[in-house]
Residue frames as qw, qx, qy, qz and C-alpha x, y, z in Angstrom:
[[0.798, -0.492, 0.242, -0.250, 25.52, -73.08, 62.53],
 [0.981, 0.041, -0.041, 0.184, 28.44, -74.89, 61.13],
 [0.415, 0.617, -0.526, 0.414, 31.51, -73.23, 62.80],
 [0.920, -0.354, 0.170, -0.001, 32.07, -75.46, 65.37],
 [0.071, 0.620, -0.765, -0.158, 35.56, -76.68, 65.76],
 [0.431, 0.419, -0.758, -0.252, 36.83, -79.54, 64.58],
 [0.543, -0.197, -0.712, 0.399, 37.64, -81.55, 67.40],
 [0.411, -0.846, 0.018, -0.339, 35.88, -79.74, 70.78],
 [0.723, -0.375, -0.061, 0.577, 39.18, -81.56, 73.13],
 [0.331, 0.253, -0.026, 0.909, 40.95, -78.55, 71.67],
 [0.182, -0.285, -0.440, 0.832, 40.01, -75.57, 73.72],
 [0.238, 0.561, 0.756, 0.240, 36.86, -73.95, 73.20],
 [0.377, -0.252, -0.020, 0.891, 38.25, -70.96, 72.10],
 [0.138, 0.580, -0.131, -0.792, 37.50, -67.05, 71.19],
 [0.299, 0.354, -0.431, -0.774, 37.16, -67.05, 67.63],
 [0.074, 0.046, -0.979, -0.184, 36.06, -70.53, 67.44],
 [0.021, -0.360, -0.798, 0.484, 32.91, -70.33, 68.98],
 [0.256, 0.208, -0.110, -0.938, 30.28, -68.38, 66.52],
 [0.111, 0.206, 0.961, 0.150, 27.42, -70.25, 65.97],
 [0.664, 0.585, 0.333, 0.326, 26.69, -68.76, 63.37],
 [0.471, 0.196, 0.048, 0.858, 28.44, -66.33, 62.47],
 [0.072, 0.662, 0.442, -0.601, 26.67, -62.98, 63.86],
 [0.106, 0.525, -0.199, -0.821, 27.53, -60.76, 60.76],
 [0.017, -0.107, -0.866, -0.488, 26.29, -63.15, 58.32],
 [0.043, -0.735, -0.665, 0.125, 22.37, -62.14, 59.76],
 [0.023, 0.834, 0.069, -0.547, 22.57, -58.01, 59.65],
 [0.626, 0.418, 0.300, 0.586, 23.70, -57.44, 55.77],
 [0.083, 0.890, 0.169, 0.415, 22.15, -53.99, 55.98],
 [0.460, -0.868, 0.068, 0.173, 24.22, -53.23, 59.59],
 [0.248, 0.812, -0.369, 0.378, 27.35, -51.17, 59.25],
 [0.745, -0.619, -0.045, 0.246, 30.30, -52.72, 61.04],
 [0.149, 0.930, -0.315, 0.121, 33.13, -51.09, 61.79],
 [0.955, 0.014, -0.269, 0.123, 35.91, -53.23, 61.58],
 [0.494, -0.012, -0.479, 0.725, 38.55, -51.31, 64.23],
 [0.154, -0.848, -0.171, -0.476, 36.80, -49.87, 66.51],
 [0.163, 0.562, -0.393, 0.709, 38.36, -47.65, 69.38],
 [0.249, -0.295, -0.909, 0.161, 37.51, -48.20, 72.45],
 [0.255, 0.330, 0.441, -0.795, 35.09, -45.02, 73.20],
 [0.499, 0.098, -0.571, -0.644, 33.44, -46.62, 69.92],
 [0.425, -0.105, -0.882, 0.174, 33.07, -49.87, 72.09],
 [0.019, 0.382, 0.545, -0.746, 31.48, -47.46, 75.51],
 [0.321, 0.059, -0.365, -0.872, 29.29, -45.69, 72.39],
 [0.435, 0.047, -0.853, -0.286, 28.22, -49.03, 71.00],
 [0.360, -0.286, -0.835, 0.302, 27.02, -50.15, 74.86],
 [0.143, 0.316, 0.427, -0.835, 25.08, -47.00, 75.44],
 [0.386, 0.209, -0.463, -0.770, 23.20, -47.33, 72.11],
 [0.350, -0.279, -0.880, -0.158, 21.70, -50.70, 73.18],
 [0.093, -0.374, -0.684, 0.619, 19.65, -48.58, 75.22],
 [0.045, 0.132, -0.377, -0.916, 18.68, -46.58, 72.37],
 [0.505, 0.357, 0.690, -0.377, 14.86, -46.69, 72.10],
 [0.572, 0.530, -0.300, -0.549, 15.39, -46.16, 68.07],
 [0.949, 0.180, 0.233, -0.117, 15.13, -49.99, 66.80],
 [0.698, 0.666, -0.108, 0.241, 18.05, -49.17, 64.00],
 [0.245, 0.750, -0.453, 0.416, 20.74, -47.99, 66.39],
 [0.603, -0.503, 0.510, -0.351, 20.31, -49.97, 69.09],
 [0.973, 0.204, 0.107, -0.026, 20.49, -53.42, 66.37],
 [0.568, 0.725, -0.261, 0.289, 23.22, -51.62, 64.89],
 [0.374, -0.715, 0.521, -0.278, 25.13, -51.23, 68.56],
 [0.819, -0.242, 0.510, -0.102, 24.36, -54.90, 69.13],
 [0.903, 0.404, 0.107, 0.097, 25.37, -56.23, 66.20],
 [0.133, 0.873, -0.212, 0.418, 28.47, -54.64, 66.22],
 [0.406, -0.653, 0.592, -0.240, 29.47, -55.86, 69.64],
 [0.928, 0.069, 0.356, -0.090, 28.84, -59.41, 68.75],
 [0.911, 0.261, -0.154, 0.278, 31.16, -59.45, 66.11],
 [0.162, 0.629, -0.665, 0.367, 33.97, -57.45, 68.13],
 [0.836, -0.519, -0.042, -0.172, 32.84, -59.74, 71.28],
 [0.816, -0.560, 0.000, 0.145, 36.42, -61.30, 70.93],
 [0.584, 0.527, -0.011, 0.618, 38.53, -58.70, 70.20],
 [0.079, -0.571, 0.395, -0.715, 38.70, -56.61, 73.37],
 [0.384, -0.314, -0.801, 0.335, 38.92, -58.80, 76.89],
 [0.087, -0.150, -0.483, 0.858, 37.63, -56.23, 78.48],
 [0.461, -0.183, -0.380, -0.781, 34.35, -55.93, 76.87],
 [0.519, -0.454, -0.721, -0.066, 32.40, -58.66, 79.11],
 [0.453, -0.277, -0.453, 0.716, 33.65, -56.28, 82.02],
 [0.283, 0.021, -0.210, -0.936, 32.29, -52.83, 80.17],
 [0.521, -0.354, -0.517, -0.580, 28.92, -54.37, 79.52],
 [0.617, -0.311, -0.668, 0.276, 28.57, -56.17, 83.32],
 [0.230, -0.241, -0.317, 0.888, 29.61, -52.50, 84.68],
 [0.046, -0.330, -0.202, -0.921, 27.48, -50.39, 82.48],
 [0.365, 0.080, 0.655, -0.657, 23.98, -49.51, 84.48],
 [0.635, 0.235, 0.606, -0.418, 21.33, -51.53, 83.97],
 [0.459, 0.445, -0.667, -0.383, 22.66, -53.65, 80.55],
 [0.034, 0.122, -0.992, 0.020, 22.66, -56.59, 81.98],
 [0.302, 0.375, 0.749, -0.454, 19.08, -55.85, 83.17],
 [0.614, 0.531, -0.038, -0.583, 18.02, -55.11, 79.44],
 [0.326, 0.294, -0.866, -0.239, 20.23, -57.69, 77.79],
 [0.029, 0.130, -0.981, 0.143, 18.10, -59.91, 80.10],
 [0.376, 0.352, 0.157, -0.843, 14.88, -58.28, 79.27],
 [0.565, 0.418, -0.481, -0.524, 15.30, -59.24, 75.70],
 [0.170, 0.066, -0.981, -0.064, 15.39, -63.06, 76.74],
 [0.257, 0.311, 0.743, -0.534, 12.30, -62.97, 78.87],
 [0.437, 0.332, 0.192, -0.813, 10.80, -61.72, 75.92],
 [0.288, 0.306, -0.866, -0.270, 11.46, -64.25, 73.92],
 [0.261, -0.081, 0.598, -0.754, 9.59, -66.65, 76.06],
 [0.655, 0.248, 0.315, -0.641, 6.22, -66.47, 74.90],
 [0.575, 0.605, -0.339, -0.435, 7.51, -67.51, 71.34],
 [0.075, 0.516, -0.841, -0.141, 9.74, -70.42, 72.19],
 [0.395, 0.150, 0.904, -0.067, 6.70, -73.14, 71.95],
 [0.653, 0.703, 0.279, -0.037, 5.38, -72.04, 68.39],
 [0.672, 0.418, 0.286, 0.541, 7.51, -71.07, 65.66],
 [0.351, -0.564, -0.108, 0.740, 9.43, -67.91, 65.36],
 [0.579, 0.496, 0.372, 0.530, 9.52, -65.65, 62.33],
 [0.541, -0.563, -0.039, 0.624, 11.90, -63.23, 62.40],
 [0.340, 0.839, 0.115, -0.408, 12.14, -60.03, 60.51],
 [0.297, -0.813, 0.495, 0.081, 14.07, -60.87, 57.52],
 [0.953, -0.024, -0.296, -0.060, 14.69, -64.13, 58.11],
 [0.012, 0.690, -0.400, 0.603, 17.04, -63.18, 60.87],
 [0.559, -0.327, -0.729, 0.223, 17.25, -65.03, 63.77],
 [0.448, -0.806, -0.372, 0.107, 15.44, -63.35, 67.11],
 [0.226, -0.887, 0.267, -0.301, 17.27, -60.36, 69.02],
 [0.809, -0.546, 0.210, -0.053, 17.79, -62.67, 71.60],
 [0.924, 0.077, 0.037, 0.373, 20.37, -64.78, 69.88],
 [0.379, 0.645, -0.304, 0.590, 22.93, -61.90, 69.97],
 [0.447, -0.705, 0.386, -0.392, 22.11, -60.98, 73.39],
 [0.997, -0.043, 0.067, 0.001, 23.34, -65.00, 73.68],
 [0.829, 0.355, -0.134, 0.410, 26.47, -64.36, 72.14],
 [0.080, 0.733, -0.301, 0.605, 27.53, -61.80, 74.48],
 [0.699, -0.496, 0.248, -0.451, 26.44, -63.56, 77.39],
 [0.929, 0.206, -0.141, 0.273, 29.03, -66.24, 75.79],
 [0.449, 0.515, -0.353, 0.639, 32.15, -63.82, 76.36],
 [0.318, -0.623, 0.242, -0.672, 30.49, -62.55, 79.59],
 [0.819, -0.509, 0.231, -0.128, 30.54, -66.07, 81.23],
 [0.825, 0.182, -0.267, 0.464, 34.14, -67.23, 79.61],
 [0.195, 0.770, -0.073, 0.603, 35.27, -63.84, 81.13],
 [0.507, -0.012, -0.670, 0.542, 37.24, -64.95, 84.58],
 [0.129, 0.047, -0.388, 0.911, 35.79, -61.95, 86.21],
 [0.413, -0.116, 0.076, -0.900, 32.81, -61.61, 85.25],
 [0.528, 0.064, -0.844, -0.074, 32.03, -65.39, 85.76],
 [0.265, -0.381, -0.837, 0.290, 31.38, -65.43, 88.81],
 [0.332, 0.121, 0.068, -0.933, 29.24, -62.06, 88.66],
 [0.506, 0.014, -0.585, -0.634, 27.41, -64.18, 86.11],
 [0.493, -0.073, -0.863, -0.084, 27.22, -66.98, 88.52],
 [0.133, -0.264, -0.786, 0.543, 26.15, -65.58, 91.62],
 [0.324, 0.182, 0.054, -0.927, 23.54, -63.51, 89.97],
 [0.540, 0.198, 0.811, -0.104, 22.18, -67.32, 88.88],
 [0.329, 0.529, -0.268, -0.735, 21.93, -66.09, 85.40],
 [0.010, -0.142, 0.958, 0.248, 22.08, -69.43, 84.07],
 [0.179, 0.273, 0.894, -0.308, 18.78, -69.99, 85.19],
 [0.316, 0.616, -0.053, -0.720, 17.51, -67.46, 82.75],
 [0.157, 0.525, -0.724, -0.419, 19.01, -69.67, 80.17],
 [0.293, -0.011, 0.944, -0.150, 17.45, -73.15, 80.96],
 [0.622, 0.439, 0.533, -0.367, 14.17, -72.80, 79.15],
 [0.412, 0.784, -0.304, -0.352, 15.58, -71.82, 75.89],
 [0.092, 0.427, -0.877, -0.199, 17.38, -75.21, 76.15],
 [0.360, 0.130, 0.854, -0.351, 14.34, -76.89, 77.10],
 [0.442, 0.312, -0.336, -0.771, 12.65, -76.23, 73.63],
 [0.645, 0.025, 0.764, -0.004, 10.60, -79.03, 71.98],
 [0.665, 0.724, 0.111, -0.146, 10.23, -77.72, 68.74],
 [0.700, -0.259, 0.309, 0.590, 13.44, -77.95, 66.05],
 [0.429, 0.868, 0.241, 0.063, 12.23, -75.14, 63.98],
 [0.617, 0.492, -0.108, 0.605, 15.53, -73.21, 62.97],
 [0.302, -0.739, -0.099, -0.593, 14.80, -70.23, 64.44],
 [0.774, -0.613, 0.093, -0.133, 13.95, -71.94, 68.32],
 [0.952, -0.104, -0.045, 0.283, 17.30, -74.16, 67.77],
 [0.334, 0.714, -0.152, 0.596, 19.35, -71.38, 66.99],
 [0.191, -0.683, 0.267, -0.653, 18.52, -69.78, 70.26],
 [0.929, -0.368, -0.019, -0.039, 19.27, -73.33, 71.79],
 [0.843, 0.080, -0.060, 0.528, 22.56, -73.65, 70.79],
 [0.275, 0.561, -0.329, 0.708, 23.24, -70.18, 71.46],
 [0.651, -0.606, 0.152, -0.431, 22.21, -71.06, 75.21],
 [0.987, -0.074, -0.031, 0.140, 24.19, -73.76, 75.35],
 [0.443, 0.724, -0.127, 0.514, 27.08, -71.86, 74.11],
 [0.314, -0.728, 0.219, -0.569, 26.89, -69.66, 77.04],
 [0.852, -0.463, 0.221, -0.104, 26.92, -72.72, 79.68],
 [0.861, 0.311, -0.102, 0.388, 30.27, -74.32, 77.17],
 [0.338, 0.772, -0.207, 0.497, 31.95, -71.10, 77.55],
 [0.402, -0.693, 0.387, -0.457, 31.79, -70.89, 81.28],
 [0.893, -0.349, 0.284, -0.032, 33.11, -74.26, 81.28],
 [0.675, 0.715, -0.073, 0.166, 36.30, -73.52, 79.34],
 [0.788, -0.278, -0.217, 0.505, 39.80, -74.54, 80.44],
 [0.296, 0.135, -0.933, 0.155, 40.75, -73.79, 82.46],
 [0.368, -0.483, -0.713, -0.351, 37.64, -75.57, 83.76],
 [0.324, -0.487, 0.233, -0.777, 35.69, -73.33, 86.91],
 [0.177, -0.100, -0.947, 0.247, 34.62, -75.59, 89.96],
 [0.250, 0.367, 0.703, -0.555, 32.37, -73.87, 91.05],
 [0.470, 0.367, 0.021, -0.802, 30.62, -73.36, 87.78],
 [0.401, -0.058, -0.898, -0.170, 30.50, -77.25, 87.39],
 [0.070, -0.400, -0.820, 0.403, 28.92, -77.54, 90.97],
 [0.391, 0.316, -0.079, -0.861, 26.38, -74.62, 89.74],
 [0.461, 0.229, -0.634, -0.577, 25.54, -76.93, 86.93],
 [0.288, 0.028, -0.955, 0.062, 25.18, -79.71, 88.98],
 [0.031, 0.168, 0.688, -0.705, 23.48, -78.54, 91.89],
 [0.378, 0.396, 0.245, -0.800, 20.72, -76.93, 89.45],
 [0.691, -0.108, 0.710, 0.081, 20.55, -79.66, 86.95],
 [0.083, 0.729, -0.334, -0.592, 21.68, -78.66, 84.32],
 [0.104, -0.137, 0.887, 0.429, 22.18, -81.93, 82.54],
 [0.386, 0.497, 0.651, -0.425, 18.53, -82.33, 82.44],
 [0.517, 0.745, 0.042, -0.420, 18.18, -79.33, 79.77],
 [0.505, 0.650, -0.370, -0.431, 20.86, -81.10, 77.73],
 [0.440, 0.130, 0.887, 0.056, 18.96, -84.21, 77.63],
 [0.501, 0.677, 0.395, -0.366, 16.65, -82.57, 75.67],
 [0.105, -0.830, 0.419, 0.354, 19.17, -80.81, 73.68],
 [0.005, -0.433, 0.856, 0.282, 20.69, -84.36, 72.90],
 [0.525, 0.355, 0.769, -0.087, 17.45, -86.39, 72.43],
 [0.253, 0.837, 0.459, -0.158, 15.93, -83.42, 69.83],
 [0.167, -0.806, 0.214, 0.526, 18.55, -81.02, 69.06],
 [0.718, 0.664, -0.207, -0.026, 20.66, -80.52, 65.78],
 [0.881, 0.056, -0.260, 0.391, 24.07, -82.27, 65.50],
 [0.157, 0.594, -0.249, 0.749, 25.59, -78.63, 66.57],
 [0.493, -0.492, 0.433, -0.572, 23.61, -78.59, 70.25],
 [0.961, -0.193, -0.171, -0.103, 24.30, -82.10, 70.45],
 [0.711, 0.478, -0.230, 0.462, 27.80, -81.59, 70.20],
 [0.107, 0.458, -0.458, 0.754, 28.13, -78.55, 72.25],
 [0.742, -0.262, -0.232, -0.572, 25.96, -80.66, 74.72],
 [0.974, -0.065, -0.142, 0.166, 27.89, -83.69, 75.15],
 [0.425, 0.611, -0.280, 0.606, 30.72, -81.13, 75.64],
 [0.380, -0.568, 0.339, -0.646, 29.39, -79.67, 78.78],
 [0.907, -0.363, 0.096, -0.193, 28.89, -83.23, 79.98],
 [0.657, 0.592, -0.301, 0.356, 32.68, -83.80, 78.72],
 [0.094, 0.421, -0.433, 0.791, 34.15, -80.71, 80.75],
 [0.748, -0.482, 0.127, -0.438, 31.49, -81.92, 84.03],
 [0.989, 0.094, -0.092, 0.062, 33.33, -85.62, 83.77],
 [0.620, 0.540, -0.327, 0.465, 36.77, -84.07, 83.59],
 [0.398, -0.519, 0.472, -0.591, 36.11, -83.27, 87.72],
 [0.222, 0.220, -0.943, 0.111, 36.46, -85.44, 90.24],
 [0.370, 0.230, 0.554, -0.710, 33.11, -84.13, 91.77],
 [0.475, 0.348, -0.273, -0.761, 31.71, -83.92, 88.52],
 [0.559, 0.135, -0.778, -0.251, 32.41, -87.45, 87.70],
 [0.027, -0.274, -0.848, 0.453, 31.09, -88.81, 91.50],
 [0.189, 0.306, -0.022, -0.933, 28.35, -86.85, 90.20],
 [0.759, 0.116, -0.448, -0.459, 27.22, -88.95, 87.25],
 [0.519, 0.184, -0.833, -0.052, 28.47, -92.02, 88.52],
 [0.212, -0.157, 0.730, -0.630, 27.18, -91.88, 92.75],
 [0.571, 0.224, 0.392, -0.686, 24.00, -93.17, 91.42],
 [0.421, 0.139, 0.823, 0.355, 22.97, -96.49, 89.10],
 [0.252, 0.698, 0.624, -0.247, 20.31, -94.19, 87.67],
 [0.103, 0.816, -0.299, -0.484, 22.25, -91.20, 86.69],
 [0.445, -0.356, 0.740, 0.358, 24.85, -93.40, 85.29],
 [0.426, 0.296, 0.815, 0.259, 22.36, -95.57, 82.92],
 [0.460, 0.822, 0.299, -0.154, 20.56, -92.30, 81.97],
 [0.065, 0.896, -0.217, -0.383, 23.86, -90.63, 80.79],
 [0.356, -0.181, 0.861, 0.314, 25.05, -94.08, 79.20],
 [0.480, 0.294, 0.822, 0.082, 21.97, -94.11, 77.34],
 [0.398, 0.832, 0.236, -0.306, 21.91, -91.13, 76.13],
 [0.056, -0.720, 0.583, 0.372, 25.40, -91.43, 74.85],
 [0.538, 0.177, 0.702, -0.432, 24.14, -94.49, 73.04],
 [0.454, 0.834, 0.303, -0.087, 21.28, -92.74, 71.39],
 [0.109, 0.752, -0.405, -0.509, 24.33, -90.80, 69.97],
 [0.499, -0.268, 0.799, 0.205, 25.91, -93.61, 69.18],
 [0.477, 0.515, 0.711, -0.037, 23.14, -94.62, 66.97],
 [0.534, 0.780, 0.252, -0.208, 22.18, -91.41, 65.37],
 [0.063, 0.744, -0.567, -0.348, 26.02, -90.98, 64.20],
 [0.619, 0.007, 0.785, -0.042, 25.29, -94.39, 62.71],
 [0.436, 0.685, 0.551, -0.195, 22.70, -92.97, 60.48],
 [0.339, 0.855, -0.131, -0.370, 24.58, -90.13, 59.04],
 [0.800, 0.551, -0.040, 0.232, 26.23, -90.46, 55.77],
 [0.424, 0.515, -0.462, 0.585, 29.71, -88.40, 57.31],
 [0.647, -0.561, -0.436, 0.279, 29.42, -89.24, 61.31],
 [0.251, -0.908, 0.098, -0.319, 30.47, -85.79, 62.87],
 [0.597, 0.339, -0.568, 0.454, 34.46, -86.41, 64.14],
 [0.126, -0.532, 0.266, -0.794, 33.52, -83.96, 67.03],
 [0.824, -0.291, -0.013, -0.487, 30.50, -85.52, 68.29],
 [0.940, -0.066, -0.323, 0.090, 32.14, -88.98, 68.19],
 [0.147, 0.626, -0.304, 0.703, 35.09, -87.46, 70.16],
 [0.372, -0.315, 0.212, -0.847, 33.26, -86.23, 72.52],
 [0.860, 0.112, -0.243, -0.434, 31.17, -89.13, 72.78],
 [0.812, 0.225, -0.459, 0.282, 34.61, -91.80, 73.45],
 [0.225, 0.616, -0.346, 0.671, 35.55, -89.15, 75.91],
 [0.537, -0.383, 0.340, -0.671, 32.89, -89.58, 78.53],
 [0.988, 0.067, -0.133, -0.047, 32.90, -93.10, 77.96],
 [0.613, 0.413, -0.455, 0.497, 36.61, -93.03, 78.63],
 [0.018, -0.410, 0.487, -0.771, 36.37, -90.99, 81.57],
 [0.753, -0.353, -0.004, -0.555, 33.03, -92.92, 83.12],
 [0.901, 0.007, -0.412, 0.137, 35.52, -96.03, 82.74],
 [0.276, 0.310, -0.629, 0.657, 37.84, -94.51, 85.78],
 [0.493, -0.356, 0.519, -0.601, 34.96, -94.92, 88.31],
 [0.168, -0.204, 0.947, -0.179, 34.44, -98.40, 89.21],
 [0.421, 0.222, 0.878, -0.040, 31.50, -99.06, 89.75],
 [0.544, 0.638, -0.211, -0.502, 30.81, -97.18, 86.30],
 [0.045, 0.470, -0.846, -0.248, 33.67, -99.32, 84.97],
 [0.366, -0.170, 0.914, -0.032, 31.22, -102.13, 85.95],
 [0.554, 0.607, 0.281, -0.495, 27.98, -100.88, 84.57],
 [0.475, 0.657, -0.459, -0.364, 30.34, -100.65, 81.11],
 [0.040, -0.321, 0.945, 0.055, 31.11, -104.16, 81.48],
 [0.347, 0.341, 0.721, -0.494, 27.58, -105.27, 82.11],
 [0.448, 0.802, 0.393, -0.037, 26.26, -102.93, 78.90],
 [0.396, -0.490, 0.254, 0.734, 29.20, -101.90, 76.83],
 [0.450, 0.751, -0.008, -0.483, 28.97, -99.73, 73.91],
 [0.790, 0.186, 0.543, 0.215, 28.97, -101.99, 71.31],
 [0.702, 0.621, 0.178, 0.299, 28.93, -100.23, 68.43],
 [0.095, -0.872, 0.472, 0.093, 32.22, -98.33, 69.65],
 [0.397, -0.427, 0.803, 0.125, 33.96, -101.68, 69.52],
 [0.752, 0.164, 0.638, -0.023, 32.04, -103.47, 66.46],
 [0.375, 0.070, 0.564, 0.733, 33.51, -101.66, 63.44],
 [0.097, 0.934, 0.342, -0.046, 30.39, -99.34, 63.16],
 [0.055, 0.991, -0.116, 0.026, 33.32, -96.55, 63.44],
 [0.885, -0.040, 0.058, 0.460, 36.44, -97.81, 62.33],
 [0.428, 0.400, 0.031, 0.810, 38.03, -95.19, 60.32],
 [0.198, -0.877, 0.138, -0.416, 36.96, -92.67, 63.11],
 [0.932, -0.335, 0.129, 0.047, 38.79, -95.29, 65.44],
 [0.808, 0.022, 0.085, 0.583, 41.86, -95.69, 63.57],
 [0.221, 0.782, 0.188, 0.551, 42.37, -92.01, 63.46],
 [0.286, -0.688, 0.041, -0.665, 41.60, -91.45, 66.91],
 [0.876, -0.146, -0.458, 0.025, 42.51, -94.04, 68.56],
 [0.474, 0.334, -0.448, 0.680, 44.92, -92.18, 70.43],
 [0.329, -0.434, 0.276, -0.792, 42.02, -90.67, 73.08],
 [0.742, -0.259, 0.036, -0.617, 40.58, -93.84, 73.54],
 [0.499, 0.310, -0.809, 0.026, 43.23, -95.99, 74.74],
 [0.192, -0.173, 0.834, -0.488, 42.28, -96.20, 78.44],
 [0.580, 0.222, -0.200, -0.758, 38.75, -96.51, 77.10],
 [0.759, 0.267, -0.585, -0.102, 39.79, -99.90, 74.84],
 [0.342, 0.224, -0.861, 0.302, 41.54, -101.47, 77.62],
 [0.480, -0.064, 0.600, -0.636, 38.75, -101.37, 79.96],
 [0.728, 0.245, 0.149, -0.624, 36.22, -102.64, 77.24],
 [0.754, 0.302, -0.561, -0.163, 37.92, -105.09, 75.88],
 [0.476, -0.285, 0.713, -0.429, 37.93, -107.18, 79.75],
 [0.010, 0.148, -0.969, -0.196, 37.16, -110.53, 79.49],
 [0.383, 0.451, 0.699, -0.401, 33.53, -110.30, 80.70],
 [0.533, 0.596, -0.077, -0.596, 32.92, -107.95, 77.34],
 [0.178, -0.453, 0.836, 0.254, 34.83, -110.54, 75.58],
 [0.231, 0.419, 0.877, 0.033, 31.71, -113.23, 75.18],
 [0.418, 0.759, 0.282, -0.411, 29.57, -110.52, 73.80],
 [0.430, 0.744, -0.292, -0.420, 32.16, -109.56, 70.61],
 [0.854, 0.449, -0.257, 0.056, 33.15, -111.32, 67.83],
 [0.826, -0.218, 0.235, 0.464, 37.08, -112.84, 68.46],
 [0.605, 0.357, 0.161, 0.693, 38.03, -110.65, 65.55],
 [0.124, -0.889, 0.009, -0.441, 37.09, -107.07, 67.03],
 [0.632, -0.745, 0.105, 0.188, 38.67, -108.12, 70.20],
 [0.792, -0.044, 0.261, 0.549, 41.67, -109.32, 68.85],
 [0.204, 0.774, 0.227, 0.555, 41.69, -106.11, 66.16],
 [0.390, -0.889, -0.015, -0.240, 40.79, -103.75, 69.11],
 [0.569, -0.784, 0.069, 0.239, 43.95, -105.14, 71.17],
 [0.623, -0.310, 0.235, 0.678, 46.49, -104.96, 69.08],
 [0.202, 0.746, 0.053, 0.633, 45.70, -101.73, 67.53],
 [0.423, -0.895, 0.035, -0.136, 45.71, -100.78, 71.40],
 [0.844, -0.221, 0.131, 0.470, 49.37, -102.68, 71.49],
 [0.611, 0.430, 0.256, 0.614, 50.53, -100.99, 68.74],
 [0.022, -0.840, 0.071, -0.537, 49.46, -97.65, 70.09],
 [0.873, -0.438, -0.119, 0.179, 51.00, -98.36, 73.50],
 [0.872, 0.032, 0.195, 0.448, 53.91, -99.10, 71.91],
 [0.369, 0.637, 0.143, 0.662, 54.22, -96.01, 69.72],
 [0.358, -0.861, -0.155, -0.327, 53.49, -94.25, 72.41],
 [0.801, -0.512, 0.104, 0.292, 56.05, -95.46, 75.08],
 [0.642, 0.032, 0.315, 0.698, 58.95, -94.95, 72.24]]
């Protein structure tokens, strides 16, 4: 679970996106490391196979070409009735996802491949909006709605999540923000970001990132004092638990400055952050991620450092806070 990129602002590309790695779970499965493409049409008739060993061996296999042939989200979407087994294998899942899993092995579930394909199949321009009018997402939502963090169950959270990141990948889809919105999506990753592991927090606070980066998206969180304070407070709770750890996640915090940057371009967000600003962004809690990064979070700094936030912080953070924001300005302008 720990390839994640660095930084998630950087596109949330192809290769970048394996959480975990797929081949690192099938020792015993033969991959073939160029296949052709009537190996690839093979490979997608074999997951129909009703022999256990060739049909793992198919999937596995596709998962780790997944992003080596564009045309593969299109081949599986066309073939007959894949999509209606690939979505078989989630429903069965199901029963299992409020007790512990235990997987043959120690493998993680079927499902979680069928997850990673359904990653390429909603980055995949075309088949996106197959994916979306066929409300497929909605298949996905309980699997983010786990309450247990057993490995296993989280696994097959974050590869749901995945699947909703991908399809929100620049360049970003409108209508598969207003999808998200309309069917509330942020809901399942509150849960995600109350419960989740630093990984489906991350890719979590992403999707609420790339929602924020619209203009609908961001009248969205912000048309309402309610939304607003819940999505301030869960960003917060981040705050906090990257407090706790011993190496704060760069990503997360990112990610994290971002929406807090961007919440500061609606007013009356702008005021709410004046009212209850995220302190520990501005009290040294995260310098050295600050002085690093300081470059995403100028517009950020100038809002929060306003005179009303002013009586709440020390003189020396403010004072700190603007002329590191001078200084970057400066560099910046020259």
């Amino acid at each position: 679970m720990a390839n994640l990129p660095d930084s998630l602002y950087e596109d949330y590309s192809t290769s970048k996106l394996t959480l975990p790695s797929a081949s690192s779970f099938a020792p015993t499965t033969t991959v073939v490391p160029f296949p052709d493409m009537d190996t690839i049409i093979q490979w997608i008739n074999d997951l129909h196979n009703e022999i256990p060993f060739v049909s793992n061996s198919a999937l596995q296999n596709l998962v780790t070409h997944r992003n080596t042939y564009e045309i593969l989200p299109l081949l599986l979407w066309k073939s007959p009735c894949t999509m209606t087994m690939m979505l078989q294998e989630i429903v069965k899942i199901y029963p299992h996802i409020s007790a512990p899993v235990h997987s043959q092995e120690g493998k993680p579930p079927r499902a979680y491949n069928i997850l990673l394909l359904f990653q390429c199949v909603a980055h995949y321009p075309e088949t996106r909006g197959y994916f979306l009018k066929a409300e497929m997402p909605h298949y996905l939502f309980p699997l983010m709605d786990i309450d247990l963090t057993y490995k296993p169950l989280e696994c097959l959270r974050l590869g749901a999540l995945g699947v909703l990141a991908h399809m929100l990948k620049a360049p970003i889809d409108g209508a598969a923000v207003r999808f998200l919105m309309d069917n509330g999506a942020l809901r399942y990753c509150t849960k995600a970001i109350e419960i989740g592991s630093t990984e489906s927090k991350t890719v979590s606070v992403f999707i609420l990132n790339k929602i924020l980066s619209t203009n609908e998206g961001l009248q969205y969180c912000c048309v309402l004092a309610d939304r607003f304070f819940l999505i301030d407070g869960l960003l917060k709770k981040l705050l906090v638990y990257l407090s706790s750890m011993t190496n704060p996640s760069p990503s997360l915090f990112n990610l994290i400055a971002g929406c807090y940057a961007k919440l500061s371009q609606k007013p009356r967000a702008r005021e709410g952050l004046w009212r209850y600003p995220p302190v520990m962004l501005l009290n040294g809690t995260f310098a050295s991620l600050l002085a690093v990064r300081l470059k995403h979070f100028v517009e950020l700094c100038m809002v929060l450092v306003d005179a009303v936030i002013v009586k709440t912080l020390s003189v020396f953070v403010c004072v700190f806070l603007r002329r590191r924001t001078q200084t970057l300005l400066t560099t910046v302008s020259s």
